[in-house]
VODREN-819391 format. One line per 4 residues: number of its first residue (from 1); for each residue x, y, z of N, C-alpha, C, O. Coordinates in steps of 0.001 Angstrom, whole numbers, plus 500000, padded with zeros to 6 digits. Example, Ala and Ser with C-alpha at 12.3 -4.5 7.8 and 13.67 -1.06 7.14 Angstrom:
2
1	513190 494310 507800 512300 495500 507800 513200 496700 507800 514236 496681 508465 | 512850 497750 507080 513670 498940 507140 512900 500030 507870 513409 501138 508039
***
This chain:
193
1	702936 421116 777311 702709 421788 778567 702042 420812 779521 701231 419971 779134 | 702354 420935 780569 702169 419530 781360 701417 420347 782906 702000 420955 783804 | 700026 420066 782742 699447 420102 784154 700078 419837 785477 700459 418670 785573 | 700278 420502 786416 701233 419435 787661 700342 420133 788783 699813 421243 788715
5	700296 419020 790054 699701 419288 791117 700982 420435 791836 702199 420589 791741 | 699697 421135 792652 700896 422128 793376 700506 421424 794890 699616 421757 795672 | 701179 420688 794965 701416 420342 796164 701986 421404 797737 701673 421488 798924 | 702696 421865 797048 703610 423066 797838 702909 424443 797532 703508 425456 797890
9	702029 424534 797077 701796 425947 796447 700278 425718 796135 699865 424966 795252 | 699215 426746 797292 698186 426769 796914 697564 426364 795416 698413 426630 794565 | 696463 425856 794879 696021 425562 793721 695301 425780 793596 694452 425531 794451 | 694995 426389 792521 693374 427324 792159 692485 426526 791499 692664 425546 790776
13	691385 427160 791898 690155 426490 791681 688974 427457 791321 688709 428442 792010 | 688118 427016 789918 687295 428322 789745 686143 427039 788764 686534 425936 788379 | 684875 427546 788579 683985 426856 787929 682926 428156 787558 683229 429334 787370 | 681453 427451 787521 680804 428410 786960 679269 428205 787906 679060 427389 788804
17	678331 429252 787341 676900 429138 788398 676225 428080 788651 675799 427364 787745 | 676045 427850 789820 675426 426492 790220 673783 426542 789417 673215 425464 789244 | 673296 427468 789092 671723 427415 788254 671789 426776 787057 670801 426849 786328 | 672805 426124 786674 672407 425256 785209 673200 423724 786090 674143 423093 785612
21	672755 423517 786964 673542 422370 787281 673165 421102 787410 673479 420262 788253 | 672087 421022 786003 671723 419982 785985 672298 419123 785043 671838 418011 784784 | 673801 419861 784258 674089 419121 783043 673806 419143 781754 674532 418716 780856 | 672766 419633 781642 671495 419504 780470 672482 420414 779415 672788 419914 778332
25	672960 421767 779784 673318 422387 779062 674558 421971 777896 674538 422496 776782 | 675633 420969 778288 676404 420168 777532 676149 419425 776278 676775 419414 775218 | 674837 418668 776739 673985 418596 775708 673263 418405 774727 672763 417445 774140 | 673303 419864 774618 672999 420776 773610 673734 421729 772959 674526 421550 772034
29	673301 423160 773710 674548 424145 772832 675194 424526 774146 675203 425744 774322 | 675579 424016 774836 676261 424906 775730 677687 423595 776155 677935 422460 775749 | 678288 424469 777089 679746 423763 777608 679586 423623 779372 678595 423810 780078 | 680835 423263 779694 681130 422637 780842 682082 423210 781393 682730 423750 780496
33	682648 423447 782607 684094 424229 783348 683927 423659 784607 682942 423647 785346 | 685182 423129 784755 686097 422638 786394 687398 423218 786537 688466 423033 785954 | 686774 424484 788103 687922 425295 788348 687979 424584 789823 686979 424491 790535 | 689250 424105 790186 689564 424248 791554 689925 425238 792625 690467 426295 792302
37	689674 424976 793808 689980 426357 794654 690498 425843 795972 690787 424650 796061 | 690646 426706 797070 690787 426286 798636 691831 427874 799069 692425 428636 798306 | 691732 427893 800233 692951 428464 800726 693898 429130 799906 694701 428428 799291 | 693953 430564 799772 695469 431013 799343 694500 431384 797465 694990 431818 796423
41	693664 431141 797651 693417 430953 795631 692071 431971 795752 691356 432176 796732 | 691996 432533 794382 691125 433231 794265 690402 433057 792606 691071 433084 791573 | 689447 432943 792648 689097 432460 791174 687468 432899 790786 686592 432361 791463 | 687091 433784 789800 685856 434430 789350 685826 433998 787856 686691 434120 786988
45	684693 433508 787813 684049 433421 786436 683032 434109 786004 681918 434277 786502 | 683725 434683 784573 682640 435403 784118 681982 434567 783093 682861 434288 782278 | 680771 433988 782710 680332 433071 782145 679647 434617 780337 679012 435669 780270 | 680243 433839 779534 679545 434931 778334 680250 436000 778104 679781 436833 777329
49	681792 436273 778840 682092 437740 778911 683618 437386 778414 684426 436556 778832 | 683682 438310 777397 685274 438711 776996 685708 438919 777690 686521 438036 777964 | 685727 440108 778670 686113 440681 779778 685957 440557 781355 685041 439808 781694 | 686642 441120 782326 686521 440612 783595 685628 441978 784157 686437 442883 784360
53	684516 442327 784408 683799 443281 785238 684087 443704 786284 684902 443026 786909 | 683677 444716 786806 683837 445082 788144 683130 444551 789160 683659 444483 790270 | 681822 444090 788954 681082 443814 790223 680541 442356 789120 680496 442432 787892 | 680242 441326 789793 679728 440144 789092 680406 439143 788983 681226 438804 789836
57	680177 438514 787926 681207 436983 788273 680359 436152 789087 679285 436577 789515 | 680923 434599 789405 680905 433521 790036 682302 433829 790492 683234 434126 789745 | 682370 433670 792496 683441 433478 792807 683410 432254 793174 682495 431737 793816 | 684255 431797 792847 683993 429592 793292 685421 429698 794296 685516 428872 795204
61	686378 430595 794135 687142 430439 795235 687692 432079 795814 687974 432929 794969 | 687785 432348 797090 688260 433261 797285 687287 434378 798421 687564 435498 798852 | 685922 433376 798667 685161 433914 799510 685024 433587 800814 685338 432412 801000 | 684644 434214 801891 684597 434103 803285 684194 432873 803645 684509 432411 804742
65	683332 432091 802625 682473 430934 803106 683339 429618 802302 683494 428459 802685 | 683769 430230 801179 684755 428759 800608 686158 428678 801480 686669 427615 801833 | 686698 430008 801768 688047 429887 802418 687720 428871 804267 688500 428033 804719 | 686483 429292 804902 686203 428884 806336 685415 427662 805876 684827 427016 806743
69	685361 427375 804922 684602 425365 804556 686298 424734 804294 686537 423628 804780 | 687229 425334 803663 688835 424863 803258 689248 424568 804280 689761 423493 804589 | 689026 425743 805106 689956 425998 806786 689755 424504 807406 690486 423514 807393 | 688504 424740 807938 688132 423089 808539 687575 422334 807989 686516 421967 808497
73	688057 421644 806510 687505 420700 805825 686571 420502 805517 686493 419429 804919 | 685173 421333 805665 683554 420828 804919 682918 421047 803505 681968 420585 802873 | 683849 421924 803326 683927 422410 801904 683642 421309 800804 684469 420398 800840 | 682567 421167 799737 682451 419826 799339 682594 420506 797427 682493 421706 797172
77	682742 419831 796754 682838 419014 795399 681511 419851 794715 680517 419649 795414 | 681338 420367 794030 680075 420569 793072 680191 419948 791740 680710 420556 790804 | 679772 418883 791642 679886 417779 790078 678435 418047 789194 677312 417838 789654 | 678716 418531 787890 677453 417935 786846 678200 416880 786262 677658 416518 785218
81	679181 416275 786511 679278 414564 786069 680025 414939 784758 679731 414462 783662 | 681096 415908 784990 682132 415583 784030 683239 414820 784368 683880 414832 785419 | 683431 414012 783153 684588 412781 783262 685645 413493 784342 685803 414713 784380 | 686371 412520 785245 687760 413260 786213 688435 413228 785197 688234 412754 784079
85	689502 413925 785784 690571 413479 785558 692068 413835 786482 692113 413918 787709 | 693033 413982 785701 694198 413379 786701 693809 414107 788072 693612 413604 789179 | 693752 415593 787617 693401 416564 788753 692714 415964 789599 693155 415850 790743 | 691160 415301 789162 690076 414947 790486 690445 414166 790689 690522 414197 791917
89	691120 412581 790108 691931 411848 790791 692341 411782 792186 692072 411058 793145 | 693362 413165 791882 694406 413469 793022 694206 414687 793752 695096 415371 794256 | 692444 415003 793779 692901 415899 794772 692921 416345 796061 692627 417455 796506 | 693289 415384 796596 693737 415147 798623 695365 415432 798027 696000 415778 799023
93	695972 415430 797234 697310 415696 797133 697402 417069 796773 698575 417425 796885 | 696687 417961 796400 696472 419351 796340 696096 420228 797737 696014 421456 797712 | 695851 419315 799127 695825 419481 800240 696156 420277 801232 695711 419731 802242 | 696778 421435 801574 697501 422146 802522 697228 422179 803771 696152 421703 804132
97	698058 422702 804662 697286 422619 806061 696022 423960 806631 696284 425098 807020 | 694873 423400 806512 693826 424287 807173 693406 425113 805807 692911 426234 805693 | 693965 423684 804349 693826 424234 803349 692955 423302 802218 693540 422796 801261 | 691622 423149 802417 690988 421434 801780 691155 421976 800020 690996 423195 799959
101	691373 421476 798938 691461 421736 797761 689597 420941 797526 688935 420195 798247 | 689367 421492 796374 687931 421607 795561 687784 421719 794568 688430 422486 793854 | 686910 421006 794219 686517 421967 792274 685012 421764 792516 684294 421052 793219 | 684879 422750 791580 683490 423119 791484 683058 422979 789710 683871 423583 789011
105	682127 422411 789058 681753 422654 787814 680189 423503 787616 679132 423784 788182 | 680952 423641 786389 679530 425022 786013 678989 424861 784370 679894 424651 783562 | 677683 424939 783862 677422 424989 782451 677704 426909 782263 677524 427926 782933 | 678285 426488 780800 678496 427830 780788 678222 427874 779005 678124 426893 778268
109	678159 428987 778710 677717 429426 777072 678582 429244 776460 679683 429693 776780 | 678237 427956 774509 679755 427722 774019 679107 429154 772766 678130 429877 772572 | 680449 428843 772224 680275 430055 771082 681018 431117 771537 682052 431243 770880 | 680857 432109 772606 681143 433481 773064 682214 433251 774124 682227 432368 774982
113	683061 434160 773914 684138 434444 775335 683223 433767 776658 682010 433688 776854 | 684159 433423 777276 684156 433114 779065 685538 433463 779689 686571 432884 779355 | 685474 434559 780721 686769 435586 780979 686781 434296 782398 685814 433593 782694 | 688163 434278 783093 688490 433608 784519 689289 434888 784955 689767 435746 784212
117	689326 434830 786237 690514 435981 786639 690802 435271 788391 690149 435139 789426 | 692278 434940 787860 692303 433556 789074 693815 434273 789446 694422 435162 788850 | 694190 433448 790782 695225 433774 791036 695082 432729 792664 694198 432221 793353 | 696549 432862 792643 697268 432468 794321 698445 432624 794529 699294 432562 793640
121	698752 432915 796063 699550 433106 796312 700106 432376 797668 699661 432606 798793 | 700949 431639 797422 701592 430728 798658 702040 431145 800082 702570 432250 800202 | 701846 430226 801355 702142 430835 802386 703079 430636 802378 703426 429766 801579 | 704321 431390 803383 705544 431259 803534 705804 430478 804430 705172 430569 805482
125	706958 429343 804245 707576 428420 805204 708364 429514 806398 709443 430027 806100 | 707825 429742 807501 708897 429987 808587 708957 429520 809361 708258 428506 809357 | 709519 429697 810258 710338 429077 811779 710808 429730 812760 711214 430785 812274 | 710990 429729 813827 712179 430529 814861 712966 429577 815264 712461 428590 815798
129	714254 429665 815109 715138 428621 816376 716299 430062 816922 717010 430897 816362 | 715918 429675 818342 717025 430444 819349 716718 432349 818998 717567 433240 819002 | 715223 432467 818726 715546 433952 818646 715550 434132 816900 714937 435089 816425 | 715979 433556 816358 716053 433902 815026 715392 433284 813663 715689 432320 812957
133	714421 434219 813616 713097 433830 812487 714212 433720 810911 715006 434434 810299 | 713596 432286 810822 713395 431970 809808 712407 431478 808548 711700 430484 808712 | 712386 432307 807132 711238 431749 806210 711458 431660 804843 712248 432389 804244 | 710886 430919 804406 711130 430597 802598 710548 431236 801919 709601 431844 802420
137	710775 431374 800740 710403 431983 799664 708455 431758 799801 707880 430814 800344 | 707854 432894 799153 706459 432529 798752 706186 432539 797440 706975 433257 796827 | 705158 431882 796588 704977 431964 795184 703805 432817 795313 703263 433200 796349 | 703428 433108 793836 702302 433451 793515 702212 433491 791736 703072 433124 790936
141	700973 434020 791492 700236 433635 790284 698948 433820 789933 697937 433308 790413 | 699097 434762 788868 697775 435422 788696 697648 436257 787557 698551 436971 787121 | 696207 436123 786962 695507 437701 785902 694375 436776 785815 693835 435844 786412 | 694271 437700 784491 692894 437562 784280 692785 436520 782535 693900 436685 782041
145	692288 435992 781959 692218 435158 780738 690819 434898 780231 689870 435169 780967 | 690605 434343 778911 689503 434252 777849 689519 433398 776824 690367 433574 775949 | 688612 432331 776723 688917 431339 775602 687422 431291 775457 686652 431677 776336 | 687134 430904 774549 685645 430968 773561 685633 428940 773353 686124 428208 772494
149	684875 428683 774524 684523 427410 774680 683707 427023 773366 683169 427927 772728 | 683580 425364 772845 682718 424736 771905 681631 424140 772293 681781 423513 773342 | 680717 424106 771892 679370 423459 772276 679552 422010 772964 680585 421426 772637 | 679015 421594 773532 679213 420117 774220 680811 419504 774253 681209 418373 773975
153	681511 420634 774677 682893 420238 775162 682608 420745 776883 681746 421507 777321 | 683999 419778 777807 684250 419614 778974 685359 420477 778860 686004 420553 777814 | 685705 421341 780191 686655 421960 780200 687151 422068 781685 686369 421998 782633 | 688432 422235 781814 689252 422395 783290 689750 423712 782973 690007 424150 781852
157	689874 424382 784259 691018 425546 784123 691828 425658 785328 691354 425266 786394 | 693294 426276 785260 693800 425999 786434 695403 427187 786248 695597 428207 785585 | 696025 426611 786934 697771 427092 786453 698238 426233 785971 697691 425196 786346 | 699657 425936 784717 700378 425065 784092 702052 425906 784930 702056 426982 785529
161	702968 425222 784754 703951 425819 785129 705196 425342 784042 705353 424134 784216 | 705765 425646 783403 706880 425403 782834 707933 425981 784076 707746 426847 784931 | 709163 425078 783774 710347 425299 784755 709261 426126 786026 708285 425633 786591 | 709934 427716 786220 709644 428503 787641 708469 429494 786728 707949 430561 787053
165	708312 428716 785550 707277 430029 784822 705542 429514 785200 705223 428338 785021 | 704761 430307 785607 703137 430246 786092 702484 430864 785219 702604 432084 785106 | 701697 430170 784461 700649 430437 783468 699213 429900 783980 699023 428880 784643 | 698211 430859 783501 696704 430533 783503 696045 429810 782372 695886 430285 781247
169	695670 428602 782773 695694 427612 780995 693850 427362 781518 693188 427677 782506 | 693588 426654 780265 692302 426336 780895 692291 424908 779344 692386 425119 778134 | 692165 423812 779953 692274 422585 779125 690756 422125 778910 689748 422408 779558 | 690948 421264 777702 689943 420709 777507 689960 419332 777807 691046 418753 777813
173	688626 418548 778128 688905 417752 778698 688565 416199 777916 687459 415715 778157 | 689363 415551 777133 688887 414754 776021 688801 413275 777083 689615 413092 777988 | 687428 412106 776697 687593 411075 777532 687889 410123 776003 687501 410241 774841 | 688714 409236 776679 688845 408803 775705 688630 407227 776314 689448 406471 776837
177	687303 407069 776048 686450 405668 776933 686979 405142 778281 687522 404042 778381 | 686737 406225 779601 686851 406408 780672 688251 406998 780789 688347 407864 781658 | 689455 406692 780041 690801 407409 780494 690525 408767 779667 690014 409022 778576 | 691174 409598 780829 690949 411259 779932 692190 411679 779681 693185 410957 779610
181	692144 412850 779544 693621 413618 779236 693209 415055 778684 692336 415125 777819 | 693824 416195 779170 693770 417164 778801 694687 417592 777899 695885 417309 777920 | 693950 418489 776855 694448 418995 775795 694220 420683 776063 693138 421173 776388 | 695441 421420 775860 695549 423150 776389 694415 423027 774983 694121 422296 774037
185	693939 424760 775876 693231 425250 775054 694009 426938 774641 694694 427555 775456 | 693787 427297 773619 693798 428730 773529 693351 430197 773992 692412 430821 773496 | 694102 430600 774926 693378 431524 775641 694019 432754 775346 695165 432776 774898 | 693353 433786 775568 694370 435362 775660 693899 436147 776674 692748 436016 777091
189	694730 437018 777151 694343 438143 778207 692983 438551 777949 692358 438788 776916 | 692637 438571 779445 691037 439310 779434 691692 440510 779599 692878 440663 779892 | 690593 441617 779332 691009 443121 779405 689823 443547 780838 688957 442735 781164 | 689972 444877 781543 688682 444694 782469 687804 445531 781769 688249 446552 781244
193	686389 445185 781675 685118 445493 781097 685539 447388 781501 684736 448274 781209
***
């Protein structure tokens, strides 16, 4: 399964609470998460939770203040200094218009479920010539998911796409003496709390 930038198609972005963001928690007993966000994406972390709640979460993308920092570019990076990779590399190529791409990282609890409930949905290409609107197809992509992170592991989460198929993956992030590479992790449907 092969990570790919959505160049054409909003890209989600989700992480975890900025109050452990000193790193420390990696560690020891705890883990790491880099969700990207911007424009068009919506992404909540539930840090500790099988399930997706009704009220709570970390929204890292999908709020009034991340979408109007995307809009006009001020929107910045939240790093506890996990290794990049291809993703942070490249992401001015995850770019849209009036659309800045981001990731945000978060310490989060290993051992126990951590639910994401992410999604996006693409703007539509249109046009008018002579009176007659024209527009392209829009994508989208979305639920909710759960993987039970390991103690002092790095983790990404995002969409994978086979052919036209959109899945919610969330990789781990192995360095392997500065070059990284993600390895899928095992996830299953969150249910809502």
């Amino acid at each position: 399964m092969r990570y790919r930038s959505l160049a054409n198609f909003s890209l989600l972005a989700c992480s975890f609470s900025a109050a452990a963001a000193d790193g420390a928690a990696v560690q020891g007993h705890g883990s790491r998460i880099r969700v990207f966000g911007q424009n068009g994406v919506m992404a909540q972390l539930y840090a500790g939770s099988a399930c997706i709640k009704r009220r709570g979460g970390e929204r890292v993308s999908g709020s009034l203040g991340s979408a109007f920092g995307s809009l006009i570019g001020t929107v910045s990076n939240v790093s506890l200094g996990m290794p990049d990779s291809e993703n942070t590399r490249n992401l001015a190529q995850m770019d849209g218009i009036a659309s800045k791409a981001y990731f945000r990282e978060y310490a989060i609890p290993a051992a126990v479920p951590t639910s994401l409930r992410l999604g996006y949905q693409s703007v539509p290409a249109f046009y008018s010539v002579g009176g007659v609107r024209y527009s392209g197809p829009t994508t989208s992509c979305g639920g909710a998911i759960s993987f039970v992170p390991e103690a002092g592991r790095d983790y990404e989460a995002g969409f994978s796409w086979q052919g036209q198929t959109c899945r919610l993956s969330v990789y781990q992030i192995v360095d392997e003496g500065g070059d990284t590479r993600l390895v899928p992790v095992r996830v299953q449907p969150a249910p809502k709390c």
